[in-house]
C-alpha positions, 0 to 999 in steps of 0.5 A: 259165122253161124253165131253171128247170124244165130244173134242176129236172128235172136235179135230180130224176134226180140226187137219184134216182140217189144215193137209189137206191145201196145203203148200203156194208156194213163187215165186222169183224174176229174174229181173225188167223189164222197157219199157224205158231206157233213159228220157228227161224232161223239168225242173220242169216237173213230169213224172211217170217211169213205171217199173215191175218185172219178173215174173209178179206173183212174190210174191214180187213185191215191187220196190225202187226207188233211184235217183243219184242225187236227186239235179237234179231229185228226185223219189218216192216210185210210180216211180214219177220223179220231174225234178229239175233243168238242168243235167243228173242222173240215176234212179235205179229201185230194187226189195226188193225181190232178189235185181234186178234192170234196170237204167233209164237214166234221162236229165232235159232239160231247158224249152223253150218259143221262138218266130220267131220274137222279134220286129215289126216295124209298121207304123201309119196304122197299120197292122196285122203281123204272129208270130210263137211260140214254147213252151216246155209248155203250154204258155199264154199271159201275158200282152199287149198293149190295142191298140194291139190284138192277134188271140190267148191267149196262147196254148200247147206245141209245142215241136219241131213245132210252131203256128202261131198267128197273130198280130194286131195292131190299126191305130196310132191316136196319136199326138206323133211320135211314141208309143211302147208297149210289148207283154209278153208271158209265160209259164203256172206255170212257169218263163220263158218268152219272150217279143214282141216289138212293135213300131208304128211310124207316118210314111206312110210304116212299116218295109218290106212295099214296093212302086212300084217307076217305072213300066214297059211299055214295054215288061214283065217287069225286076225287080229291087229292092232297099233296105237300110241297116244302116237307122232308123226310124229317117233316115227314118223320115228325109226323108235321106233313101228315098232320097239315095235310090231314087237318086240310082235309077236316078244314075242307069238310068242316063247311057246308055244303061240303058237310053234308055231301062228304060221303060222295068224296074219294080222298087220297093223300100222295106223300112227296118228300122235298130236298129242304123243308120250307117253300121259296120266297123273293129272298130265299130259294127252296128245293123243293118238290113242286117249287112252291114260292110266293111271287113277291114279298108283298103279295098273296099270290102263289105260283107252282109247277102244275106238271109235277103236280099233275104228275104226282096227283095222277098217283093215286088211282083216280076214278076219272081224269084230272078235269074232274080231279079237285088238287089241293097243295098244302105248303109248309110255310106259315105265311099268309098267302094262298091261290088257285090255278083254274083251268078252262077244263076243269083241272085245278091246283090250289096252293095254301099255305099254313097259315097261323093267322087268327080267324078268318085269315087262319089256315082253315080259311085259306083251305076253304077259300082256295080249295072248296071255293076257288077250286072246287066250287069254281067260286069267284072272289067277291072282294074288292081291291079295285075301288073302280068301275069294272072295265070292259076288258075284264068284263069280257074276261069274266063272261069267258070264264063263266061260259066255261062254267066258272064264277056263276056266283058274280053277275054283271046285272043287278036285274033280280029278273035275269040275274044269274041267281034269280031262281033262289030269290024267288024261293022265299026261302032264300029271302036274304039273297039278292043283288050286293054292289062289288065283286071279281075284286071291282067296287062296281059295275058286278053285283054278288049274291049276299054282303058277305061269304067265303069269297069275301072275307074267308069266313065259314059260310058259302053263300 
């Protein structure tokens, strides 16, 4: 009997303590949440996605992960992305309670490892040479000559910036011409590269070395620099590229009034050594340093790259900007052609050909046509091409270009009173000057100081 109640007892506090416990309350999900809605990443790159759900004290916060497209990028149960090769998918994130869910925009990009330069022309002193490099990963240097250093080994992602490192390269002590090595950058665990030349010649000057041919003694000195386009190492070696360029600058000199003010000029000569030797044409393509070509089989007209011209003029240590810098461009091709780039600022490029024509259509015409005249006399052609009366829109034409301070040497008048070189006819020395019908290429309407000049037949003389 006293068990029986003892049990009974026994029952009655239990059966009290689990009537008494409160009834468990389950919280439901209303959404996910993600601070991101879109993700680049690079191919074979891993990022964890973050997402929640809404409300953070929902009973069940267990989230699954699906990926579109699981050959471009996959995802686990952690929300861990593996990029696996370049496209766009879409990560959907799902609550297992209530079923919500938010997307994720995913584009797997290429890795990228870049450098600012892929070859480097060194002379047989050496020298030191700043690369940039950018990088979508973390790189290092993976091989490179012994006679060749580094100021870095590798580094971090760039992103969308670089880094500088310098290269250094040892004196050349060898017997043969020229020794070549490469430098092997790679990005940290994966295949991407991309590769340094260096070429080392037994030559004195390395690409963009400059030699002061000419300097000035008398007033602040007026730069003139002479470049050459379609010149190997080998055109170099031969003594060809520092022939033409020197017989430019005796051409450029060699006519008044160009003579008798030399003393004023600073002349510079920056060598530039091109893949192959020779310019392009309509038919053939040349890799060479400025892209010199002739526009068409047919034509005189020259086109070049002015921004790796003026890169390389900028080499040598001019005493004013490039406005007030004459740029001559010899290009090793003997056919007959020629032109000069003005600008309205002043800065000129003027690309002549080797001519191997007779007088007056010889190279030294060429020289003194495009580069003294044109270029640095700011001269208008006197020739005529046109057998027409100069229409109005290149009248305008001209008279903004002569505002600017060009092709004071043409005049639409032929009133000697206010024709634009009415000083020199009323100076009895310069009897012979006066008001010649055609010019700026037109037969008439635009008048030229003298039958003929420079300007107008290439021959020695600037009226």
């Amino acid at each position: 009997m006293i068990f029986r109640r003892l049990l009974s007892a026994i029952f009655i506090v239990v059966f009290f303590f689990v009537s008494c416990d409160k009834e468990e309350v389950f919280i439901r999900v209303t959404d996910v949440s993600t601070n991101l809605s879109s993700v680049t990443i690079i191919e074979g790159d891993m990022q964890i996605l973050d997402a929640a759900v809404v409300p953070t004290n929902a009973s069940n916060k267990r989230l699954i992960w699906s990926s579109s497209d699981e050959s471009i990028v996959t995802v686990d149960n952690n929300g861990m992305i593996n990029a696996i090769k370049v496209g766009n998918a879409v990560i959907t994130v799902r609550s297992e309670d209530g079923n919500k869910s938010v997307i994720i925009n995913v584009a797997v990009i290429e890795s990228w490892l870049s450098l600012s330069q892929n070859v480097i022309e060194s002379s047989i002193k050496g020298g030191t040479y700043n690369i940039k490099v950018s990088a979508s990963n973390a790189w290092s240097i993976h091989s490179q000559p012994l006679w060749v250093s580094t100021s870095l080994e590798g580094g971090e992602a760039t992103g969308a910036d670089s880094v500088t490192i310098t290269v250094s390269v040892s004196q050349f002590t060898g017997t043969s011409p020229e020794r070549s090595g490469e430098i092997i950058f790679k990005l940290n665990n994966k295949d991407r590269t991309d590769t340094l030349t260096i070429n080392q010649n037994n030559l004195q000057f390395s690409d963009g070395d400059y030699v002061k041919v000419q300097s000035s003694v008398k007033g602040n000195g007026i730069d003139l620099v002479f470049l050459g386009d379609g010149y190997t190492i080998e055109d170099v070696r031969t003594g060809k590229f520092d022939d033409n360029l020197n017989e430019a600058i005796y051409h450029f000199f060699d006519i008044e009034p160009f003579r008798t003010y030399r003393d004023y000029f600073d002349v510079y000569i920056v060598y530039a050594y091109s893949e192959d030797s020779g310019i392009s044409d309509h038919e053939t393509t040349k890799n060479t340093k400025f892209s010199a070509k002739y526009e068409s089989s047919n034509s005189t007209r020259m086109d070049i790259d002015h921004d790796v011209t003026f890169e390389y003029a900028k080499k040598a240590p001019l005493s004013s900007d490039l406005t007030e810098t004459q740029i001559t461009v010899i290009t090793n091709s003997s056919r007959y052609a020629g032109t000069n780039w003005s600008y309205s600022d002043g800065m000129s490029i003027s690309v002549v050909p080797v001519s191997n024509l007779q007088y007056p259509n010889d190279f030294r015409g060429l020289v003194q046509h495009e580069a003294a005249g044109h270029g640095f006399g700011r001269l208008a052609d006197e020739y005529v091409e046109n057998y027409s009366t100069i229409p109005e829109s290149v009248k305008d034409e001209l008279r903004k270009w002569q505002g600017w301070g060009f092709f004071k040497n043409v005049d639409l008048t032929n009133d000697l009173n206010t024709i634009l070189w009415k000083h020199l006819i009323e100076d009895p020395a310069y009897s012979y000057v006066g008001a010649y019908e055609g010019g700026y290429t037109y037969a008439s309407g635009v008048w030229r100081p003298e039958t003929t000049s420079l300007m107008t037949y290439n021959v020695k003389y600037i009226n």
